[in-house]
N, C-alpha and C positions, 0 to 999 in steps of 0.2 A: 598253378595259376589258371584260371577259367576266363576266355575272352570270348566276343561277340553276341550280337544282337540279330537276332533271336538265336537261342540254341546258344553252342561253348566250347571253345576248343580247346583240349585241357592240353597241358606243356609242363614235364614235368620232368624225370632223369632223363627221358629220351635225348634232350638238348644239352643236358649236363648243367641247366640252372635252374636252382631249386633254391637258393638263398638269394632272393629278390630284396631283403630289406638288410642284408650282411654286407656294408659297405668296405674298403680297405683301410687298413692303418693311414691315418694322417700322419704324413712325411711333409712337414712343411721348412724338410733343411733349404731346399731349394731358393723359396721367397724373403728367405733370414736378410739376407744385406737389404733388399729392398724394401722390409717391414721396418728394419733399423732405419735407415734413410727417411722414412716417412713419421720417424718420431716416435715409431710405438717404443716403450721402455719396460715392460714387463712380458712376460712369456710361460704359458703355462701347461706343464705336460702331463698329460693326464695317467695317475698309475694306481685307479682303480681296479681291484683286484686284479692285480700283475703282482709281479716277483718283485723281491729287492734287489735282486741280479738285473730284473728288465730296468728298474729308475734309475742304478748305476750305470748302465750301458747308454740310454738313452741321454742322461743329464749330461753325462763327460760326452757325448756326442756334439749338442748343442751348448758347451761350454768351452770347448776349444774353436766351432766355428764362431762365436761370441769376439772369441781375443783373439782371431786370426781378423777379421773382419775391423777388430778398433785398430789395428795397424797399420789396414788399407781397407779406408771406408769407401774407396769409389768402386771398391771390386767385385764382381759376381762369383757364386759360389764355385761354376767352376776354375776359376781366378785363383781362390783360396785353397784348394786342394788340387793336389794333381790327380790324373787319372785314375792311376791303383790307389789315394787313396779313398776317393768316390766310392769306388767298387769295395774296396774293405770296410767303408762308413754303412753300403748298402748291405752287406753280409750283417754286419754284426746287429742293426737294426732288425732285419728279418729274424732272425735268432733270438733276438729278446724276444718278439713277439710279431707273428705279421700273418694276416690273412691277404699279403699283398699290398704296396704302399703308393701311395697316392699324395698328391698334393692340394685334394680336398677341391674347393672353390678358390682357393686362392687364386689361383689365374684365370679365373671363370668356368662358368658351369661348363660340364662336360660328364650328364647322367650316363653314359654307354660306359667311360673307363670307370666310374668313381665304384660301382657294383657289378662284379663282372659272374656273380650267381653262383660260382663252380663250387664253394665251399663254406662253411660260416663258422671255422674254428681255426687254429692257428694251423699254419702249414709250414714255415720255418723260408729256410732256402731251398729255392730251386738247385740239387747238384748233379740231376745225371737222368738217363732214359734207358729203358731196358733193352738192352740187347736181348739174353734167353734167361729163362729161370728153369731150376730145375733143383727137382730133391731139396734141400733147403740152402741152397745158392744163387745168385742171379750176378749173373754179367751186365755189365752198367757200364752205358762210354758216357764219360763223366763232364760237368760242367761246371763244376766246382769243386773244393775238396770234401773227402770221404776219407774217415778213419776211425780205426776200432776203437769202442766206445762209443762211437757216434748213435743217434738214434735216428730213425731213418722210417718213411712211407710209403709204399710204393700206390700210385693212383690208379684206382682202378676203373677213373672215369664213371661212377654209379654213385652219385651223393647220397643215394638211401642205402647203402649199405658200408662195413666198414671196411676200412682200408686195411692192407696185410703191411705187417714190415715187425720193427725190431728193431735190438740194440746189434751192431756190426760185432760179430766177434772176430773177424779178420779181414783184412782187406787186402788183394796180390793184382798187383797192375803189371798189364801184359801190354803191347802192343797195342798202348790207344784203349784198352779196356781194363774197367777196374771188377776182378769178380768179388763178389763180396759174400761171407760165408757167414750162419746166424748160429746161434743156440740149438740142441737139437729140439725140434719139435716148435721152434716158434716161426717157422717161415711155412706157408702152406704155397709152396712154388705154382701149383694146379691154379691160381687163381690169375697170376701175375700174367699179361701177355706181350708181348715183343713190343715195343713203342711205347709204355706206360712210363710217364713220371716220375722222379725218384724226389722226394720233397727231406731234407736234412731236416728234425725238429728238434732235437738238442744236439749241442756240442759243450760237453763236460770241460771241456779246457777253458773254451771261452766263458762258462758258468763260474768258474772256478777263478779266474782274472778276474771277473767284476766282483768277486764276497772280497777279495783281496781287498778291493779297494773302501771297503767298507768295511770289514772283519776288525776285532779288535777293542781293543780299549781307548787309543790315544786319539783325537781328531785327526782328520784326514785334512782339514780347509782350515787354514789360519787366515784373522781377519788382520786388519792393522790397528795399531791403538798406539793413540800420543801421548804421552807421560808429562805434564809437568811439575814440577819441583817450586815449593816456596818456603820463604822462612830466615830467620836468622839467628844468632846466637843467643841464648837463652830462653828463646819461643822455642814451640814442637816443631819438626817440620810437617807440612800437609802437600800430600803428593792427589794427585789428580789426575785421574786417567779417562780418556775418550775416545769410543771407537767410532767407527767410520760414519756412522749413523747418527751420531750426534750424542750418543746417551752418555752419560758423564756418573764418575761416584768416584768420592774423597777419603783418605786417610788420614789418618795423622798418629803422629809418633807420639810412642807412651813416656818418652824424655826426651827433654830439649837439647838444641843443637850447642854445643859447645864452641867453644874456639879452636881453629886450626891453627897449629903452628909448624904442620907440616902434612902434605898428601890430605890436603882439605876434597872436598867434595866436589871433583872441577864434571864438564858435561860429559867428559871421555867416562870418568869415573862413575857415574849415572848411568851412563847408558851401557856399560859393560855389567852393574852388576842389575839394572832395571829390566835388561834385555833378556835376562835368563825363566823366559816363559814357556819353557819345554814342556808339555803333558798339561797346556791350555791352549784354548782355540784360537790365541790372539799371536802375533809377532808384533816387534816393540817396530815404529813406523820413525819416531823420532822423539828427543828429549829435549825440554826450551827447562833451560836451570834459573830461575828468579831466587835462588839465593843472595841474599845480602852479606858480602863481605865472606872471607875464605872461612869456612864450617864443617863440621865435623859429626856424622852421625853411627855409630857401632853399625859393622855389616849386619849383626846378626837382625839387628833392628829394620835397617834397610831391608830386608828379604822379606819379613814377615810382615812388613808393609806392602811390599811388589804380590805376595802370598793373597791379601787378604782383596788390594784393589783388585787384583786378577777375578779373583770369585763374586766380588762386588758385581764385578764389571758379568760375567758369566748370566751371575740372576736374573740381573737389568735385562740384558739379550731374552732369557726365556720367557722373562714374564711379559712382553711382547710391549705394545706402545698403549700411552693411557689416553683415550679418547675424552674429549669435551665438544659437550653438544652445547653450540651458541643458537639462539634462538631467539628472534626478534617479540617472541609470546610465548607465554606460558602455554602452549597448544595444546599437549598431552595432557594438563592437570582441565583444561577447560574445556576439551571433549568430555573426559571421565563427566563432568559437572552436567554435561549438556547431555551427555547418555542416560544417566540416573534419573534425568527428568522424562526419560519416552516412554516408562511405564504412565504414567501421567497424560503423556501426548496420548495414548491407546486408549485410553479411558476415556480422550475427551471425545472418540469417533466409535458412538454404539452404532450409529446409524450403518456402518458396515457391516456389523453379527447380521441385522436383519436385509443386507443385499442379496440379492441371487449371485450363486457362482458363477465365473465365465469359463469360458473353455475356449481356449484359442490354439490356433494351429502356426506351427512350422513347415512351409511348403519347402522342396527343393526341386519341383518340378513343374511347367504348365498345365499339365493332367491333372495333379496334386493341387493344385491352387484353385482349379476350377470343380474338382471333387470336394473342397473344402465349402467352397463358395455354397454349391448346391444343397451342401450339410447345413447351409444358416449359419456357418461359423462371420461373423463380423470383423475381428481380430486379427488380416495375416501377417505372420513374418514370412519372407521370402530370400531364401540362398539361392543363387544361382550361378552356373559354373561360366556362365557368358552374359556379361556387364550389359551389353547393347539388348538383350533380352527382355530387362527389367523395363524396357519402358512401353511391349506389349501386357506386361506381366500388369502396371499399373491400369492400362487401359481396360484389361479382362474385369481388373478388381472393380472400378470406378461404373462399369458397363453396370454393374447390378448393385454396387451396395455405394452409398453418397454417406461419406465419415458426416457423425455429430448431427444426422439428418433425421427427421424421423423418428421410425422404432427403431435405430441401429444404434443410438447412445452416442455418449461422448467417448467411450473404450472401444469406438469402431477404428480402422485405418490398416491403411496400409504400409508396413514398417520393412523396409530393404535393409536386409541381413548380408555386410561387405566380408570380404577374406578375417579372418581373425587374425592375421597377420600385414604387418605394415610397415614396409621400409622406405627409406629414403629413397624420391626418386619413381617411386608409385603410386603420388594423388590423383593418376590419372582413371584411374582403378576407378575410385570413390568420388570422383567429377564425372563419372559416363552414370555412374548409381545413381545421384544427385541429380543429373542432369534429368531424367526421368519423374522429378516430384513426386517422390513419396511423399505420402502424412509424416513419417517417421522416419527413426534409425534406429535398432538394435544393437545398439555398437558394442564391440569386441574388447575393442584396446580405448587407450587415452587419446592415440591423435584422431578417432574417430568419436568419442566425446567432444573432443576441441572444434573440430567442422561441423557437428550436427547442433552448436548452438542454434538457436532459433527455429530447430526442428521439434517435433516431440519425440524423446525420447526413452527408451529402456536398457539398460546394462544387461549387457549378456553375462552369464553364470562365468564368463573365462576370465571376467574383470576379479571374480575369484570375492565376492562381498560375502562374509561367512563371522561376520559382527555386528554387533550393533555401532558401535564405536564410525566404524567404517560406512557402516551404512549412511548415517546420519553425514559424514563428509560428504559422500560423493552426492547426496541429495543436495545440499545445498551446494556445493561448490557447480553442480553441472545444471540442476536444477529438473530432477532427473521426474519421470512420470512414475516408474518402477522402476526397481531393478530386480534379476533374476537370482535367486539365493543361489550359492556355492553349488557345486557336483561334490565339492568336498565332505560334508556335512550328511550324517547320516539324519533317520527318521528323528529321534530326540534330540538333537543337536538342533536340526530343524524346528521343533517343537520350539526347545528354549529358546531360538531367535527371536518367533512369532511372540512368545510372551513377552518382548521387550519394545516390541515395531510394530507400527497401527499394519492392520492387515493389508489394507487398500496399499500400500508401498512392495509388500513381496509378490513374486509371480515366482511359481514353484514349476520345475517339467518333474510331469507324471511320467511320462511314456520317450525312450530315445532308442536308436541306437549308440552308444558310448565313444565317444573317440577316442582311440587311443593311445594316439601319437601323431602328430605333424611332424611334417617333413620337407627338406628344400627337395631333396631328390625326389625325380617323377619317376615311378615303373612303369608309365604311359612309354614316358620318350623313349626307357632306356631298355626296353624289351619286344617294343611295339612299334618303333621305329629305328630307323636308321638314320639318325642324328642325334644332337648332342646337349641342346637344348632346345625350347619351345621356338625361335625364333626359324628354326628350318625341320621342323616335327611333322608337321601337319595337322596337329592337334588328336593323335586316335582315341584320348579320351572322350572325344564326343560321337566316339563310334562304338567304341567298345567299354564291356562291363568286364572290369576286372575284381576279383577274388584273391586274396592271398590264404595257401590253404598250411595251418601250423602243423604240427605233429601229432595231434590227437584226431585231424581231420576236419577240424572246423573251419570255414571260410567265412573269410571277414572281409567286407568291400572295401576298397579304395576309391576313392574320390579327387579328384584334381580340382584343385578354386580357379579364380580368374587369373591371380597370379602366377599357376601350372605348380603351385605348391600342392600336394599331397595330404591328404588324411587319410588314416586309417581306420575303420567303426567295426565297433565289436560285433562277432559273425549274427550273435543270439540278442532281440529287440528284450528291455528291459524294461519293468515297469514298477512305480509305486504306489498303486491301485488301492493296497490294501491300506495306506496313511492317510488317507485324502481325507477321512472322515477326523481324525484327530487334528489334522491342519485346520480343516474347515470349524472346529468348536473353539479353535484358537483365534478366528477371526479371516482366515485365509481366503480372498476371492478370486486369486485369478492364477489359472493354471495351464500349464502348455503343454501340447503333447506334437513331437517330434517327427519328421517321416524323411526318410533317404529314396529307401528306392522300390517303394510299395506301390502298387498299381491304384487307379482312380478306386476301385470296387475294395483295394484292401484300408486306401484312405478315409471311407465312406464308414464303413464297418467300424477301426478304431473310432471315429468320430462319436456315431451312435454309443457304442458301449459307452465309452468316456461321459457322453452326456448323462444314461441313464443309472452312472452312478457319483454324480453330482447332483442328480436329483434323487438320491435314494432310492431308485428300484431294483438295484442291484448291488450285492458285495465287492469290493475288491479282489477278493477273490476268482468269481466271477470271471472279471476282464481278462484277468491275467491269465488264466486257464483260459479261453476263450482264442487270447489272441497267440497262444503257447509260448509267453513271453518268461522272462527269467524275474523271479520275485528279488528285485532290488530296485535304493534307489541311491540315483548318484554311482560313484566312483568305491563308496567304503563297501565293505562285505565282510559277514562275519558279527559286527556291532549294531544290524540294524534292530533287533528283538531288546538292545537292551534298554534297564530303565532306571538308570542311574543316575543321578544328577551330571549336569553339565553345564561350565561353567564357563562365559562365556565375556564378560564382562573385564 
């Protein structure tokens, strides 16, 4: 990680954190009664490449705190379990899987515990610290248990290199110490030093408990299912079974019921021989018998009835629930209708082929806005990491260019760029933005479409419009000025949109650094301060310039918004230089090129190039070699050479 301004203080194994973006296991047993209480009814655990050992461990985890909790809904988790078994809930957790577990956001931000840097791959349990190592043994006074078989790490406090350990081939506890003896040849004792970690990362027993519970042919979970019975003498009988979910499917018998004149068909007699659903997933819950008058059906009949609703019922289960979409309009048939006419709408707008292109800028800074200005750029958007900002930011713009004035057009203004993230509780964000008069908004999301009615607006590419279909909604539904085509969408996917949408509607970015992830957690707060969240930080993103450096060495900025939420931007600036000429014959006039954390002089430069090859005096090629940017555009890579059709409709 590289911080401060001017110059960079790098921070790296020295401090022992090195995995700045490696946060812990979400452990949210803790919040369970109180998530239950507040009505949530669904829960869901995530076992994305993990084991089928770690989703048994984990599910039977949160399924017995489930039915200990509906038996005492007032009570807190630790209410629910007693002490040891806390500590053995917390064992078997880390064992399936844990780089250290945490309770998330759930009880509010707190960046310093939620990534605590030391590692970014699984480290199991904490069970012991080295006493001595030596030869291929090491003494460990232990803090949990150790046993042979076990697999075991020992830390050696250096996350660039790797860690010694092994499977235990013996374990002899003496006097408060456990020595622990390996394989010949797989313990390199010389590395290991007195005080080091002992991290447990398998335990064969407990791997081997949870396939149990899974292994096998027969179901493990039986559901409930109601049975009932109708019918009467000389009709078939039709049995009827329902499980818990409501899903329902009928039998009926291949001969009719007879009369009893003894040992008829009573509910005892049903539900003894209806109840025998062994080696299916259901248990019989209860039998309601609508037999008319005492009847008489052959067992053998009865079974292959219970046989066949069993399986009925089975299918119904897997083939999931059948959806019906009600709709007050035919919507989807009457876009397709209204789409197939925008080759038409393109046709009716030549006077666009013969506009000049525009070139507009994304500032994220006052230097960059006023380096934009100076370029004659007309057009800005404006991100800025501090709200109260924007309303110097307007006064810079207003000072020298008057929107729809003049020679500046009507695609002059000034358009504030808010967080792209918006939650409940945060208009206050977007009323300080607001509060400022912009011309414009750039908006991000939907509830920032909804507040910038009356504004002029542009959809930012994160609104993700990468159809025509879609295009055409959100123009008339927000009543949009442009919107920005997808980062999704390579160079001919691109292509095919424009052949469906008057040009004047897309605004394409040439030139960005890429983001590559947002994030709640700040690495401002939680490595740069001593607090927990933004509310007692100090704010030292607005001091320092942070770097997150990968494994190949490349450094990629992080950025903090208003809301002290986090982005990430690709280390290397990208460019689509070399398409601009194939957009531009397709009808395309107006194009943006991006700037994070380039200086006025490197702002000035992109500008220039940019310009002189929208006017043809220069390649695309050119730019990009110029500005040693990376030949892409957008998010895809790999598919932008190709020239396949693409189909988009």
């Amino acid at each position: 990680m590289a911080t401060g301004r001017p110059g960079r203080i790098r921070r790296g194994w020295r401090s022992g954190r090195r995995y700045l973006l490696s946060p812990q296991d979400l452990n949210g047993l803790p919040a369970l009664p109180r998530l239950a209480r507040m009505g949530v009814a669904s829960l869901k655990i995530e076992g994305r490449l993990k084991s089928p050992e770690y989703v048994a461990i984990v599910t039977a985890i949160y399924r017995e705190a489930l039915d200990r909790w509906a038996r005492n809904p007032e009570a807190e988790i630790d209410e629910l379990f007693s002490r040891e078994e806390l500590k053995a809930i917390q064992y078997r957790m880390e064992m399936a899987f844990s780089r250290g577990l945490h309770t998330g956001w759930l009880f509010g931000v707190d960046n310093r515990r939620l990534v605590h840097g030391r590692f970014g791959k699984k480290r199991g349990a904490l069970v012991g610290r080295v006493v001595s190592a030596r030869g291929g043994k090491a003494r460990v006074k232990p803090l949990g248990p150790i046993r042979p078989g076990d697999g075991v790490v020992f830390d050696l406090g250096r996350p660039d290199r790797l860690d010694a350990g092994g499977r235990v081939y013996e374990a002899v506890s003496k006097d408060g110490i456990v020595e622990l003896s390996f394989g010949k040849g797989a313990l390199d004792a010389r590395r290991i030093r007195p005080g080091a970690l002992v991290w447990k990362t398998s335990d064969p027993r407990l791997e081997a408990e949870a396939r149990r519970s899974f292994a096998g042919e027969g179901p493990r979970r039986r559901r409930p299912v109601r049975m009932i019975v109708r019918g009467r003498p000389g009709t078939p009988m039709e049995l009827e079974a329902e499980d818990e979910a409501g899903r329902r499917v009928s039998v009926r018998s291949a001969s009719p019921l007879v009369p009893a004149k003894r040992a008829p068909l009573t509910s005892e007699r049903l539900a003894a021989q209806l109840g025998r659903l062994g080696g299916t997933p259901f248990f019989l819950a209860g039998v309601v018998n609508r037999l008319e008058g005492p009847a008489l059906l052959p067992l053998s009949e009865l079974n292959r009835m219970r046989r066949e609703a069993a399986a009925a019922l089975e299918a119904a289960r897997a083939a999931g629930p059948k959806w019906r979409i009600r709709s007050p309009e035919p919507v989807v048939p009457r876009l397709l209708a209204e789409a197939a006419q925008l080759k038409t709408l393109k046709e009716a707008c030549p006077e666009v082929h013969s506009a000049p292109p525009r070139l507009w800028a994304l500032t994220r800074s006052l230097d960059q806005l006023e380096a934009a200005l100076d370029e004659g750029v007309t057009r800005i958007y404006c991100e800025l990491e501090e709200p109260r900002l924007y309303r110097e930011a307007v006064r810079r713009y207003r000072r020298k260019i008057r929107p729809g004035t003049g020679d500046w057009g009507p695609d002059s203004g000034f358009f504030a760029a808010p967080p792209r993230i918006a939650k409940p509780g945060e208009d206050g964000i977007l009323e300080t933005i607001l509060a400022a008069e912009p011309d414009g908004l750039l908006a991000r999301n939907a509830r920032q479409l909804e507040r910038g009615q009356g504004l002029r607006l542009c959809a930012d590419a994160t609104l993700n419009l990468a159809n025509p279909i879609a295009a055409l909604w959100f123009q008339r539904r927000f009543r949009l000025e442009r919107f920005t085509a997808s980062c999704d969408l390579n160079n001919v996917q691109l292509e095919t949109l424009l052949q469906f949408l008057p040009g004047h509607w897309v605004e394409i970015i040439l030139h960005q650094r890429m983001a590559m992830f947002h994030m709640e957690h700040c690495v401002f707060c939680a490595f740069l301060a001593k607090a927990k969240d933004r509310r007692s930080c100090g704010r030292p993103c607005r001091k320092h310039d942070v770097r997150l450096r990968d494994r190949k060495g490349a450094e990629h900025p992080a950025r903090a918004d208003a809301a002290c939420r986090n982005t990430v931007y690709n280390a290397r600036v990208q460019s689509g230089a070399e398409y601009a000429a194939g957009f531009l014959r397709l009808g395309a006039r107006a194009f943006r090129i991006e700037f994070l954390d380039e200086s006025p002089e490197e702002t000035r430069r992109a500008l220039r190039l940019y310009r002189d090859l929208l006017a043809g005096r220069i390649d695309g090629s050119a730019v990009w070699r110029a500005l040693r940017a990376r030949r892409q555009l957008g998010v895809t890579r790999g598919a932008l050479d190709e020239r396949r059709p693409t189909t988009l409709l």
